[in-house]
N, C-alpha and C positions, 0 to 999 in steps of 0.2 A: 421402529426403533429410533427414538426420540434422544438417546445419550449421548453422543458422540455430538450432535450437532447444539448438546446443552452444552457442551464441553465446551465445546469452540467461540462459542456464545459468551460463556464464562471467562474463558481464556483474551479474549478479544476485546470485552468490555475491562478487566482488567488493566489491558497495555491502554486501553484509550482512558481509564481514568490513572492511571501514572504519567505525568506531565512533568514528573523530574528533569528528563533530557527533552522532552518534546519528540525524541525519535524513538520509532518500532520499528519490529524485527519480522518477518517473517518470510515465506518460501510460497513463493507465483502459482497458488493451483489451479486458475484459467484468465486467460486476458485477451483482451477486444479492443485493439487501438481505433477499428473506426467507433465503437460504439463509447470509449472513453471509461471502459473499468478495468479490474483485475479483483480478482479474489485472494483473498489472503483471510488465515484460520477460519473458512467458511464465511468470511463476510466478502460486499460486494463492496469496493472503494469507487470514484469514481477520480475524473482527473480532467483538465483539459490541455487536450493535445498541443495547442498554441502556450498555455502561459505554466506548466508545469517544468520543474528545472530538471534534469536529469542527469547522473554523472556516473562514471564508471570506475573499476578499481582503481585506474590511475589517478581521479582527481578532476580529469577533464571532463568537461559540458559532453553530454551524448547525447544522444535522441530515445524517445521512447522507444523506437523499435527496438533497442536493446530491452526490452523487458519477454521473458520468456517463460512457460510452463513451465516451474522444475524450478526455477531460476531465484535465487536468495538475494533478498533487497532489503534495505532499512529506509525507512520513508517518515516524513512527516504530514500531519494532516492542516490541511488548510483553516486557521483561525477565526476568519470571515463566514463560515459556511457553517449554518447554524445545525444544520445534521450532524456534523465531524463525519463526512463520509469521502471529500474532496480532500485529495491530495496536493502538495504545494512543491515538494522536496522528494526526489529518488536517486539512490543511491543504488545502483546496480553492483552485490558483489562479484 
């Protein structure tokens, strides 16, 4: 069953060709701070733990380990990384 993961395919290539804001949306469905990804709409992101910013509802600098299964974030993807797969910007809501 090949649909659901066309969906998400769909839905993901979408946010990544809309560059209006630069920022997407979505909700944490598995993540690996040593290996440096997380999943979001079925895609794998990747990120690095040293130079990735990360901030939390209030505003303030946080750390990645604030990212969580389950957990809703808007992120931006890193402009230099000729995949669009690296993340630059996390916003933990």
């Amino acid at each position: 069953n090949t649909a659901p993961a066309k969906a998400a395919d769909a839905q993901f290539a979408k946010a990544a060709r809309d560059d209006s804001s630069g920022l997407r949306k979505g909700t944490i469905e598995t993540v690996s701070v040593a290996a440096g990804t997380f999943h979001v709409h079925g895609q794998q992101l990747t990120f690095n733990a040293k130079q990735v910013r990360v901030y939390g509802r209030d505003g303030k600098a946080g750390s990645i380990y604030a990212l969580r299964t389950g957990g809703n974030i808007r992120f931006t993807l890193d402009p230099t990384d000729p995949l669009r797969r690296r993340v630059a910007l996390i916003y933990v809501d």
